[in-house]
Backbone bond lengths (Angstrom), bond angles and torsions (degrees), N, CA, C in turn:
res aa  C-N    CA-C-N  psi(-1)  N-CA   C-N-CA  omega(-1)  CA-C   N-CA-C  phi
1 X - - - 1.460 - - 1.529 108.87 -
2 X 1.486 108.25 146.90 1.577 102.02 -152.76 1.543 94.98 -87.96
3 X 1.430 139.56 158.35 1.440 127.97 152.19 1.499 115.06 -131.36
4 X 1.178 125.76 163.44 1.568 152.48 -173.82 1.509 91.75 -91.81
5 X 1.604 108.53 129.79 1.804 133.30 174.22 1.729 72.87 -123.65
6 X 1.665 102.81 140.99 1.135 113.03 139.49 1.452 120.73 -143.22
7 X 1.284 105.84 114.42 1.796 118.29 -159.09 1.564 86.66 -128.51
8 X 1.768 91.90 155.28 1.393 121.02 160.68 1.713 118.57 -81.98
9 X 1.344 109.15 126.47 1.901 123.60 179.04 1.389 90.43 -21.66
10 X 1.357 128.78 -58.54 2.067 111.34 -170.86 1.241 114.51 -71.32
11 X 0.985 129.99 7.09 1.653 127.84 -163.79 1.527 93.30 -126.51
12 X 1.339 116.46 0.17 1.627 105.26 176.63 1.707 116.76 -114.07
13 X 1.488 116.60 126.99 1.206 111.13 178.20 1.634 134.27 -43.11
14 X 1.481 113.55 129.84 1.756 84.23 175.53 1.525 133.44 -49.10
15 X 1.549 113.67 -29.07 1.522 112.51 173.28 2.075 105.11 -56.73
16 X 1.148 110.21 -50.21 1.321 90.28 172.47 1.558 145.60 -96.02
17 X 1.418 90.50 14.20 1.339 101.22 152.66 1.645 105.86 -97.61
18 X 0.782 133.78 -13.92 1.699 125.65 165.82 1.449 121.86 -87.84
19 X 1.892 113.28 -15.39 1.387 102.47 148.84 1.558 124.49 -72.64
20 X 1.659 114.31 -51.14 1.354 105.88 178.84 2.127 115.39 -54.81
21 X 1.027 106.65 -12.45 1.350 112.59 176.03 1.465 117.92 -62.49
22 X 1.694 100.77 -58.99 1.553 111.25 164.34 1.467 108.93 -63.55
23 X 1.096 123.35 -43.61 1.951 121.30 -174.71 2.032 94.29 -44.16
24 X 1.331 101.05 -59.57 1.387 94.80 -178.77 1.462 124.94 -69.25
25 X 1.014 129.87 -37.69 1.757 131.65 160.76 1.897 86.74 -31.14
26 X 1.316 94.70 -93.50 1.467 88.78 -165.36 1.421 130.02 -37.76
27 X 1.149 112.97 -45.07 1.542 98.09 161.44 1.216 150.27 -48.33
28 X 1.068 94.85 -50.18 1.851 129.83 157.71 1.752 107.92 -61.17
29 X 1.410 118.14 14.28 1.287 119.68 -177.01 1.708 111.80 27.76
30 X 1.133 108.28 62.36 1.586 113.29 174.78 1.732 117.05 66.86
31 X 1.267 98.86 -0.92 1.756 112.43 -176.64 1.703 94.79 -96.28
32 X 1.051 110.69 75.53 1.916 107.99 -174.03 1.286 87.51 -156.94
33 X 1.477 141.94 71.13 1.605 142.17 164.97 1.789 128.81 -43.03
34 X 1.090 124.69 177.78 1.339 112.85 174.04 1.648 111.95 -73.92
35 X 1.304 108.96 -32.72 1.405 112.45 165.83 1.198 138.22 -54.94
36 X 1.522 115.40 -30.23 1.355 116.01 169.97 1.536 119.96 -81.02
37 X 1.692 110.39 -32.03 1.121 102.35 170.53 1.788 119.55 -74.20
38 X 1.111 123.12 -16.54 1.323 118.62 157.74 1.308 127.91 -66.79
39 X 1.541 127.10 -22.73 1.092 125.10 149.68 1.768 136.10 -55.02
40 X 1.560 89.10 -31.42 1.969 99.07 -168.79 1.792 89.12 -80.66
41 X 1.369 123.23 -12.20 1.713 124.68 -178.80 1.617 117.10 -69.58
42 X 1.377 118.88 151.16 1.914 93.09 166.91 1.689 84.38 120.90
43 X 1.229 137.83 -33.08 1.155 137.37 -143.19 1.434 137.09 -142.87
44 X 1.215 125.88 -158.31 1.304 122.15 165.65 1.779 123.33 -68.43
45 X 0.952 125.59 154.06 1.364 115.23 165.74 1.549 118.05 -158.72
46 X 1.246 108.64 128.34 1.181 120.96 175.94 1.382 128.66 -91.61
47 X 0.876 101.96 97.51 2.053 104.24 179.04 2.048 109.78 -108.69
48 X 1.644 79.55 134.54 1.286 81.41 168.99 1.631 110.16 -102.84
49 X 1.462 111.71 158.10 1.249 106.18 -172.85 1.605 104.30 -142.68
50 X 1.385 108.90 138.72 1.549 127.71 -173.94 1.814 98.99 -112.83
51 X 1.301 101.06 84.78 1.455 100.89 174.35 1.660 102.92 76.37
52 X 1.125 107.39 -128.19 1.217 113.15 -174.73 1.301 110.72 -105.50
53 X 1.419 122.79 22.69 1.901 121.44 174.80 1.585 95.05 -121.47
54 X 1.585 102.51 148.98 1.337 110.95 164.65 1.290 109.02 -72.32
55 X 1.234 144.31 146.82 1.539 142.66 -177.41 1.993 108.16 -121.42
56 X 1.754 92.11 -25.75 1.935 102.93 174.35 0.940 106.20 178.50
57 X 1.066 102.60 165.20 2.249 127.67 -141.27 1.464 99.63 -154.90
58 X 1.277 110.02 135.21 1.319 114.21 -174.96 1.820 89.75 -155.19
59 X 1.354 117.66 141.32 1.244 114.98 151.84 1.280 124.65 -147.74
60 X 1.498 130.75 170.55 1.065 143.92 -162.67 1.547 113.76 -113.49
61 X 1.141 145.03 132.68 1.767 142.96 178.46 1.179 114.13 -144.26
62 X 1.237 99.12 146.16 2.198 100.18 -173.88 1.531 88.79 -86.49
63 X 1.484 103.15 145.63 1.859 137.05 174.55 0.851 133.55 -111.64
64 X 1.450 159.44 68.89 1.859 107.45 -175.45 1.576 131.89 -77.92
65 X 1.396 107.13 129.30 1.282 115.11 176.15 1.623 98.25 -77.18
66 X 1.683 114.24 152.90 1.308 108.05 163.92 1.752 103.30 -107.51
67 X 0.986 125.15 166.17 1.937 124.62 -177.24 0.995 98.41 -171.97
68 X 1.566 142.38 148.00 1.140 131.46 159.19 1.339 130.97 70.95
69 X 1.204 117.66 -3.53 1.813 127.45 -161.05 1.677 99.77 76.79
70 X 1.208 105.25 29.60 1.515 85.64 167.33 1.133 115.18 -138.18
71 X 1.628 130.18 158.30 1.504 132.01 -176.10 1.742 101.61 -102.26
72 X 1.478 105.53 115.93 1.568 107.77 -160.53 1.673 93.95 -105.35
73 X 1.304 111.10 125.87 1.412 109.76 173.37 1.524 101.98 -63.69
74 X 1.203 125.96 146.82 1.620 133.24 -167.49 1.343 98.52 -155.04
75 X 1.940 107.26 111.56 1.584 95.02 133.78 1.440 127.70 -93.75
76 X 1.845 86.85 140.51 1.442 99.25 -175.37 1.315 118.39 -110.58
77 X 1.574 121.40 125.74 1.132 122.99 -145.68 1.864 100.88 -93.81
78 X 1.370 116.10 125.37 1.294 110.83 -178.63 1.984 110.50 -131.00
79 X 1.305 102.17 172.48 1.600 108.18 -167.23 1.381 122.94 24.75
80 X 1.167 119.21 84.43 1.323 132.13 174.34 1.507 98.12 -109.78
81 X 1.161 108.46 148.06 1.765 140.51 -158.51 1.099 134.60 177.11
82 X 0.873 127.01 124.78 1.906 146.01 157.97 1.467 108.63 -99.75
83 X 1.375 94.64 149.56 1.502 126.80 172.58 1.325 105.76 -48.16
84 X 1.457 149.01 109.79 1.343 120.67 -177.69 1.779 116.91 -50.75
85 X 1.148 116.78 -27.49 1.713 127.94 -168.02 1.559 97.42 -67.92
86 X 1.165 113.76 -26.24 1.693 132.48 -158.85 1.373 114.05 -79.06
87 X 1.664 109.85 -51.75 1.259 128.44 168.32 1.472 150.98 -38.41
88 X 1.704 132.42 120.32 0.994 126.89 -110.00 1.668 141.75 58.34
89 X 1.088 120.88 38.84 1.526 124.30 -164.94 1.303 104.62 -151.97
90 X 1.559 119.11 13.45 1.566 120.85 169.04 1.592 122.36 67.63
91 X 1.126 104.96 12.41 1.812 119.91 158.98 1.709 108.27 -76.42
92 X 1.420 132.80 6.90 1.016 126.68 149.11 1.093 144.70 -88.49
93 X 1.438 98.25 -31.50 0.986 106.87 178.54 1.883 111.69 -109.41
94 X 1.101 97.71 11.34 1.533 119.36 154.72 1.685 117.76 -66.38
95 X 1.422 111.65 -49.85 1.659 124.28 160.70 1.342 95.96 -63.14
96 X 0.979 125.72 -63.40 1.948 118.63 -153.64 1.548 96.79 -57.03
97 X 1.089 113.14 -54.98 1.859 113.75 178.23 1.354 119.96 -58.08
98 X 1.249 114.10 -26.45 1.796 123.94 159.06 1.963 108.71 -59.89
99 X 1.695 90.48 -37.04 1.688 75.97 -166.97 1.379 128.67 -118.04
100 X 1.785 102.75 9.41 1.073 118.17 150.40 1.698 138.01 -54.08
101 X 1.570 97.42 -37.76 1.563 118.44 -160.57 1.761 85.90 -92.30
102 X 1.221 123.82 -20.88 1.447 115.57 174.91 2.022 92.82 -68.28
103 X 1.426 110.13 -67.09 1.812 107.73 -164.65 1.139 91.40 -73.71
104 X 1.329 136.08 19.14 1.719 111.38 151.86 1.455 94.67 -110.92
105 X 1.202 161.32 42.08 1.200 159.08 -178.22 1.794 99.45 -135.64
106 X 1.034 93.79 -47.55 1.740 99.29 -148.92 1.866 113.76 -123.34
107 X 1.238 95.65 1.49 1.689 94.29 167.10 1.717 117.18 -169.85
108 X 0.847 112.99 154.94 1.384 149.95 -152.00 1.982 102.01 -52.82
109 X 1.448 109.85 -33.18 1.487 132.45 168.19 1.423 127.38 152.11
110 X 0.990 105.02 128.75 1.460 122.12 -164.56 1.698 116.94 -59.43
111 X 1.253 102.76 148.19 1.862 93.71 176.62 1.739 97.39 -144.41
112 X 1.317 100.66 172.93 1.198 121.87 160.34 1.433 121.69 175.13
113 X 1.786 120.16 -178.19 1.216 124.15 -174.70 1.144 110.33 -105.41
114 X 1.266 135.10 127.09 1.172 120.40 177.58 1.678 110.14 -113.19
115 X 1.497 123.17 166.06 1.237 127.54 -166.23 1.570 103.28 -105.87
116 X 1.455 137.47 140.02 1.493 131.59 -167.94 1.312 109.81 -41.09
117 X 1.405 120.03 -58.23 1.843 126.61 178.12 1.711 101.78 -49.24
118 X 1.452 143.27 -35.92 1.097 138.61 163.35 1.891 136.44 -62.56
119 X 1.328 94.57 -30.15 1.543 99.71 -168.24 1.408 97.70 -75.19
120 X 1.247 157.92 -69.62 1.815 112.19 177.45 1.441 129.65 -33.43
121 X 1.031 95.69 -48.05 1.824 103.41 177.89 1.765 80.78 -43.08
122 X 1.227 153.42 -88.29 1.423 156.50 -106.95 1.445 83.05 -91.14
123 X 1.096 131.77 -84.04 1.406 140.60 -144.00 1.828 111.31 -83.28
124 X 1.551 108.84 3.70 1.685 111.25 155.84 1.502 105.57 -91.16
125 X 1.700 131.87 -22.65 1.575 117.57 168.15 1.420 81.94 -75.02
126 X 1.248 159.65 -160.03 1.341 161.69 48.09 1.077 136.79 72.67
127 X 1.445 112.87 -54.14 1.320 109.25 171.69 1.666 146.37 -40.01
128 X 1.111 99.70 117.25 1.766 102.68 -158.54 1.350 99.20 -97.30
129 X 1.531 113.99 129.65 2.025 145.24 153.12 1.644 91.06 -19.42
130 X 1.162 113.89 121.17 1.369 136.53 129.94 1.506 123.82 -30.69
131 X 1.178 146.71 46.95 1.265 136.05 -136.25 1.718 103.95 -86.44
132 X 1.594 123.19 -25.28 1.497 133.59 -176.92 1.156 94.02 -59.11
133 X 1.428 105.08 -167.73 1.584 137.69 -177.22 1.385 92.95 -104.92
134 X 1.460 107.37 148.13 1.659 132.96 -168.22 1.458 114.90 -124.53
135 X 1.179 122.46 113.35 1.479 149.92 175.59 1.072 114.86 -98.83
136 X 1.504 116.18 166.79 1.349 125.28 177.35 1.569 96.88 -156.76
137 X 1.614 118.69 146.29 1.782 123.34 178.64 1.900 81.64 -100.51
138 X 1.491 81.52 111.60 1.935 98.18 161.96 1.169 83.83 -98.92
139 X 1.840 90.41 177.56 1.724 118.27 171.22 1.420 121.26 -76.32
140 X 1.644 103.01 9.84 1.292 119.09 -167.58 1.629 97.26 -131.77
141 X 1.351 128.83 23.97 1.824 127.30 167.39 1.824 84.50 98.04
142 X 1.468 84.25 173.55 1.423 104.87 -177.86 1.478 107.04 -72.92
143 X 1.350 136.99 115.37 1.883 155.00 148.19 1.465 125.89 -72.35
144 X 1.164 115.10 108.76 1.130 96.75 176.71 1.467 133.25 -98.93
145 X 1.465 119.80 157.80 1.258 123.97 -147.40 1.503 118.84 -97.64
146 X 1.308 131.35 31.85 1.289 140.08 -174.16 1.507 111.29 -5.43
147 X 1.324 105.74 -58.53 1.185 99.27 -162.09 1.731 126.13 -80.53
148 X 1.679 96.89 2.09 1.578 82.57 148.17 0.961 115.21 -143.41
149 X 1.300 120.70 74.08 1.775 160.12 115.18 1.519 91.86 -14.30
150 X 1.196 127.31 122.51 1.912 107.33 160.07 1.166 124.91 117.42
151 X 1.496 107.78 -27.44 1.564 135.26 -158.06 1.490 109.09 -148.71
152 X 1.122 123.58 49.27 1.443 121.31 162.52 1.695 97.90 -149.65
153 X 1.220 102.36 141.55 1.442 107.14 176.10 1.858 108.37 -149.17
154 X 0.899 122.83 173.09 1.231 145.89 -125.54 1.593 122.73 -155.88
155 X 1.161 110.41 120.37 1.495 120.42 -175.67 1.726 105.29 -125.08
156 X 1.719 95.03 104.58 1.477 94.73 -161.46 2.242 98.29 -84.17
157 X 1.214 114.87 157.83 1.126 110.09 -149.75 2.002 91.42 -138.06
158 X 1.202 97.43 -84.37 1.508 99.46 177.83 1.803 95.48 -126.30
159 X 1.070 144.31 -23.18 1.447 148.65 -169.86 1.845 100.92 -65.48
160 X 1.131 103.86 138.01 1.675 119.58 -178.23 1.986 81.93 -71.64
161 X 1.165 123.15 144.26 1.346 123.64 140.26 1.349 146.71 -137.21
162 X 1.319 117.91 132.56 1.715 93.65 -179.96 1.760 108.66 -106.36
163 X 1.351 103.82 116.51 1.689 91.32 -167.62 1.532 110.12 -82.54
164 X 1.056 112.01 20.06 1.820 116.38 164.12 1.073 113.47 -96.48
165 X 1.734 135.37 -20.67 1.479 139.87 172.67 1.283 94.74 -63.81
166 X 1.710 97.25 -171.51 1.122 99.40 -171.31 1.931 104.74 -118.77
167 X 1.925 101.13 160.19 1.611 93.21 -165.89 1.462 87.86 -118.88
168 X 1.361 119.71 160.68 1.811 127.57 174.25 1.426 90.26 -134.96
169 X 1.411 109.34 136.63 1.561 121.10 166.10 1.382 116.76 -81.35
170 X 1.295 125.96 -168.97 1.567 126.18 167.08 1.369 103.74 -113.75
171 X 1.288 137.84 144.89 1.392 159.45 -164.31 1.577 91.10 -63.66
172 X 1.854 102.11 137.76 1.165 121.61 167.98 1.529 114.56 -149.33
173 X 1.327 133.18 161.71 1.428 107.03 161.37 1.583 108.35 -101.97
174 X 1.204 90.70 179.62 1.896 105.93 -154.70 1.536 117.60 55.64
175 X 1.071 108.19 -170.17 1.774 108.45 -169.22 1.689 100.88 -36.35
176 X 1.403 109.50 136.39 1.205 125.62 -162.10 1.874 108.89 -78.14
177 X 1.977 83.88 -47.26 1.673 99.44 178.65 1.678 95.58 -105.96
């Protein structure tokens, strides 16, 4: 029977942070860079586990979004995955319910990017479309990010929002959102 670990990046062994690493390569059909997995680091993480294999990985990381003139503490939910063999069987949303109750506990409202095959999965828990224009503060002023216009959504928490304004991330390397 499968169960939910939810530990902080220091409290997790490197072997299992180097399985959920591979869990995501594979999912991500080899499209899972060193950058993204340094992003899903820093944070909470939810792994489900089938015996002794990770089967899905989900984690949580503090952000600031800017909105409004304001710097919104945000967890932002990154590398989420299932086993492809696994899939359909509610181990996703087994992580998402692990890492929801973290950005409803501990920050201001949750965000993330989601990929086209993902956004129902996002927006049947709650999570509401980004509908504004999308920025990011480079080392070069605030840019904005057209191209993922469409694909960011939002788990409003305690933060006023209007998701037709516009949102700016905080500087990262590799995918920004």
């Amino acid at each position: 029977m499968p169960h939910v670990q939810l530990a902080h990046t220091a409290d997790l062994d490197p072997e299992v942070l180097d399985a959920a690493r591979a869990l995501l390569v594979e999912v991500f059909d080899g499209d899972f860079v060193d950058a993204d997995w340094e992003h899903s680091l820093g944070g909470m993480h939810a792994l489900v586990w089938d015996g002794s294999e990770v089967v899905a990985h989900g984690s949580v990381i503090q952000r600031r979004l800017l909105h409004a003139g304001t710097a919104l503490r945000t967890g932002y939910v990154e590398g989420v995955g299932v086993r492809p063999n696994r899939q359909g069987r509610g181990l996703g949303a087994a992580v998402m319910e692990a890492l929801e109750r973290v950005v409803r506990r501990a920050y201001d409202l949750g965000g993330l990017g989601a990929t086209d095959e993902a956004a129902a999965f996002y927006a049947h828990r709650g999570w509401q479309l980004w509908r504004g224009p999308s920025s990011a503060l480079t080392p070069n002023g605030v840019r904005r990010t057209p191209d993922d216009d469409g694909a960011l959504y939002v788990l409003p928490v305690a933060a006023v929002l209007d998701p037709d304004g516009e949102i700016t991330c905080d500087w990262r390397d590799g995918d920004v959102w």
